[in-house]
N, C-alpha and C positions, 0 to 999 in steps of 0.2 A: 584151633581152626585148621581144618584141612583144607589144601587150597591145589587145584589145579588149571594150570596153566595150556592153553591154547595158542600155538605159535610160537616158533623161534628166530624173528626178525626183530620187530620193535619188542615180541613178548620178552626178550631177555632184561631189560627193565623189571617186568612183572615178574621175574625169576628171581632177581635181587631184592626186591620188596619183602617177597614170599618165604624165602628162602628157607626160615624155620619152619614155614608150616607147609613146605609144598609137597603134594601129595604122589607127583605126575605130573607129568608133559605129555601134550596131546600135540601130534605132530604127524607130517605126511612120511614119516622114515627115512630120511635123507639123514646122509653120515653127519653135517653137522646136528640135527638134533639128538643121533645117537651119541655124538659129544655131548651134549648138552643135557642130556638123562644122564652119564655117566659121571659128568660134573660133580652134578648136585646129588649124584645117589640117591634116584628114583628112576620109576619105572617109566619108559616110551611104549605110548599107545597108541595107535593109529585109526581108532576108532571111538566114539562117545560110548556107544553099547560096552567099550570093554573097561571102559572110566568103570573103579569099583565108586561104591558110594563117599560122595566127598560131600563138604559143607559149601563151597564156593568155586563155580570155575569162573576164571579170568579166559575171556575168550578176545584174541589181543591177532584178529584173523581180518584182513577185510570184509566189510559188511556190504549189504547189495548197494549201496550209496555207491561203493567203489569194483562192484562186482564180481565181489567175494562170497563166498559160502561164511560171512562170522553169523548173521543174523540167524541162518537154517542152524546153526550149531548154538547158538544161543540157544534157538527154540528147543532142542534136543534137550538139554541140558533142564530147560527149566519143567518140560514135562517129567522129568526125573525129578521134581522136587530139590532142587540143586538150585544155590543164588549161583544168579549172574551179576558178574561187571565186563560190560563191554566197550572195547576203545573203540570212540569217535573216530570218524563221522557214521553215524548212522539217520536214514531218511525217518520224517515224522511218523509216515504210516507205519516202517516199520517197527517203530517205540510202541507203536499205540498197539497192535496186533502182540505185542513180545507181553507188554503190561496186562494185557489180556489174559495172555498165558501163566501168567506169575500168580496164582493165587495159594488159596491156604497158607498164608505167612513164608510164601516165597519171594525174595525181592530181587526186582531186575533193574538196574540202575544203567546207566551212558556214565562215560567215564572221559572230560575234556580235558582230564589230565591239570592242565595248565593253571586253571583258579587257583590249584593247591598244590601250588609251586612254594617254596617260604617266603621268595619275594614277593609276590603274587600276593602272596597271605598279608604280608606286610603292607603292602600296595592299597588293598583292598580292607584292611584294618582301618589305615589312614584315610579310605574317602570316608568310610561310615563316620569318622572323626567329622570331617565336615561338612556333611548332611547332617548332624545333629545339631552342630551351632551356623552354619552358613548354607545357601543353596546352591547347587554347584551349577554355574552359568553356562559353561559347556567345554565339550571331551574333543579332543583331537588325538585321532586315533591310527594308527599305520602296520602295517604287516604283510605278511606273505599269505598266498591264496593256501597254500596248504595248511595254516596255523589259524583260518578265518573263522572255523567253526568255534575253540575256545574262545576265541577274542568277543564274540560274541556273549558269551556266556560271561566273561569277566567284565564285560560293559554294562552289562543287567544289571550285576549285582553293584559296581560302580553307582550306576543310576538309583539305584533302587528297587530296582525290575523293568523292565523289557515294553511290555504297554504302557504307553504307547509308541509303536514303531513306525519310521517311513523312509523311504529312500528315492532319493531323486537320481536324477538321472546322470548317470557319469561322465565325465569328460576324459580324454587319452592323453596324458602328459609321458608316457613309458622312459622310464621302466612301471610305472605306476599309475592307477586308474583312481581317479577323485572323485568323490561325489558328496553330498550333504545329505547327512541323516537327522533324523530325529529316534533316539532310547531312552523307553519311558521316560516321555515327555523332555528330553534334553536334548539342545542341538551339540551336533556332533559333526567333525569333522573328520572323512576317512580319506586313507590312501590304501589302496592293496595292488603289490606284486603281483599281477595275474599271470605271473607265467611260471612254464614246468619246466624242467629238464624232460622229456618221458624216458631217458636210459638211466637216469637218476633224480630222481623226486623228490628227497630228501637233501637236496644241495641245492646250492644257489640262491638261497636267500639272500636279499642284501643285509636283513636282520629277521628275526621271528614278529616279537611286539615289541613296540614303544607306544606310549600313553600320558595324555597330559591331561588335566582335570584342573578347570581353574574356577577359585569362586571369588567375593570379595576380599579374603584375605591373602592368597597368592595362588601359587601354580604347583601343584601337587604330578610328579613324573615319574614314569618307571620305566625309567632310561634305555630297560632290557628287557627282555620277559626274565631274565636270571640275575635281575637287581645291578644294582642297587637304585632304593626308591629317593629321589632327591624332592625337597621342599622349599622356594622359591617366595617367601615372603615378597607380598605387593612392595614394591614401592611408593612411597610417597610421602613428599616434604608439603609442611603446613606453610601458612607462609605470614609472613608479620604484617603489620600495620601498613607496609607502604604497597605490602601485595607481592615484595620481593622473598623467595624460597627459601625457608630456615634452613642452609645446612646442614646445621652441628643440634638438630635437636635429638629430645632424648630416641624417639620411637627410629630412627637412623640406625641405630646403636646395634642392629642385630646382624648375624651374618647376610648374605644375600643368598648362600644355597647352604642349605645344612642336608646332611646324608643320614638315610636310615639303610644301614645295612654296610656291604661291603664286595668288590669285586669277587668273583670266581673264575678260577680257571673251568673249560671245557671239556675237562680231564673230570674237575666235581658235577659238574653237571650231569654226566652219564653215572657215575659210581654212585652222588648221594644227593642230589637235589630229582631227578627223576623217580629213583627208586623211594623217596619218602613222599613224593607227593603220591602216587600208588599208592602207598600207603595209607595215605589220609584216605583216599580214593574208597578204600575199603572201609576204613571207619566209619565213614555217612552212607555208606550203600543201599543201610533200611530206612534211612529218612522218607517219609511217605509226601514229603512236601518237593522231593526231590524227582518225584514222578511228572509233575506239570509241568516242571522248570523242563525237563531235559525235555518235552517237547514242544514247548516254545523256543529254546534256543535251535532246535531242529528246525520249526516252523519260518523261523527269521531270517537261517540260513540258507534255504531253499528259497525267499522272496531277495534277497539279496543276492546270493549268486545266479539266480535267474537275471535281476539286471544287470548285472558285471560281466555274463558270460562265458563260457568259457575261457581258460584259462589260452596264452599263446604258447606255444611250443617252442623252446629254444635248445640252442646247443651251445652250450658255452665251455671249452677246456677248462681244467681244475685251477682257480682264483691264486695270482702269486701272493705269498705273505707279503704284509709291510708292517716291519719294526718301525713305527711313527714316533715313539719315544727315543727311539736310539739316534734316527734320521735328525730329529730335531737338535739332538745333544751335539749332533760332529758340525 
């Protein structure tokens, strides 16, 4: 597979992904991407018409959602008979006009990154666990306004899918905005960060995702969006003849949080949890069943952030570390 790469901001993920099959970096000519061609020993081209013929460009460029040229460069690419995968956010309409474009066994896929994270995978491994033997009574769900479009997408597939959706109306508790949803058919409960940095967009999260799924057998959480997924067996004591709480019975007997997975430093998270889930990212790319999904989670995001609003602008200097384990120790 030959693969070329559009953008050298977030793209260098998609660079790391690619790496054995990349064919080209498509870039405005600035000295870091002429590093970035020289890196990886490939060519920098400043133009689609000068892309020679490749199997896939990762177009990893803002899209008009964010008032980027990625979607016109999508469109380039796929009239060239070229798959595309494009990083999210992109607007419904323009999925729908790009899907138009993709034909004769051309595929254009959205790319939310984040479902196909491993904890994620894991995460979402474990709800389909219990939606199969339990119904999941409902999701309490928290993130940042820049991370809302996958969140989306990972609460579908949580639910089951997406129809039926609703959102009420939010209330301002900031740093964060609340409101009650309904994803396919499950009440849910959000919070999202609605605020930006605008000199820095990428910072200031208080977290990405946290996620909690609870049914009658306990509380199923994904503590991080970069794991680990914790499992939260229900409590509860039967109780005897006088009506007083068996302690010491048998079904007590299990842990209270059992872990699937394991922390990460932030160091793996850039080197090999992003650049594999890319990865996966491309593996499903011609799933045809992946065409309606990506615009419904388009569709939900735009009646969602329409009621949330715009995001607030802040300024906040760079966050001091706290060693909380060390703190605790002295």
């Amino acid at each position: 597979m030959r693969v070329v790469v559009a953008g050298t901001a977030f793209g260098r993920i998609y660079l790391e992904a690619v790496r054995d099959d990349l064919a080209g970096i498509l870039a405005q000519g600035s000295d870091y991407s002429k590093a970035c061609a020289d890196r990886y020993g490939v060519p920098l081209y400043t133009s689609v018409d000068d892309v020679p013929d490749v199997d896939v460009a990762c177009v990893v460029v803002k899209s008009g959602a964010l008032g980027g040229p990625g979607t016109d460069l999508a469109r380039a690419f796929l009239k060239r008979g070229i798959h595309v995968l494009q990083e999210h956010p992109v607007h419904a309409d323009e999925i729908a006009s790009l899907l138009r474009e993709a034909r004769g066994g051309v595929s254009y896929a959205v790319n939310t990154l984040y479902p196909n994270l491993r904890p994620v995978r894991q995460f979402l491994a474990a709800a389909e666990v219990i939606r199969k033997h339990q119904r999941i009574e409902f999701i309490d769900a928290a993130c940042n306004s820049q991370v809302l479009y996958p969140l989306i997408d990972i609460l579908g597939r949580v639910a089951g899918g997406l129809r039926p959706w609703e959102f009420g109306e939010p209330f301002d508790g900031r740093p964060f905005q609340s409101l009650h949803a309904v994803i396919g058919g499950v009440p849910v409960t959000l919070r999202v960060q609605n605020q930006v940095h605008p000199g820095d967009p990428d910072n200031h999260s208080y977290f990405l995702h946290r996620i909690s799924v609870g049914c009658e057998g306990g509380v199923l959480t994904l503590a991080d969006t970069h794991g680990p997924v914790l499992w939260n067996p229900r409590l509860h004591s039967p109780r005897d003849e006088t009506g007083r709480l068996i302690m010491d019975a048998a079904r007590l007997d299990v842990p209270n949080i059992e872990v699937v997975g394991s922390p990460v430093t932030y160091l793996d998270v850039f080197a090999d949890l992003w650049p594999d889930a890319v990865a996966e990212s491309l593996r499903a790319m011609h799933d045809p069943a992946g065409r309606q999904w990506a615009l419904s989670v388009s569709t939900v995001w735009r009646d969602l952030t329409a009621r949330i609003g715009l995001p607030e602008l802040i300024n906040p200097g760079e966050p001091k570390p706290l060693d909380l384990l060390k703190e605790l120790a002295c």
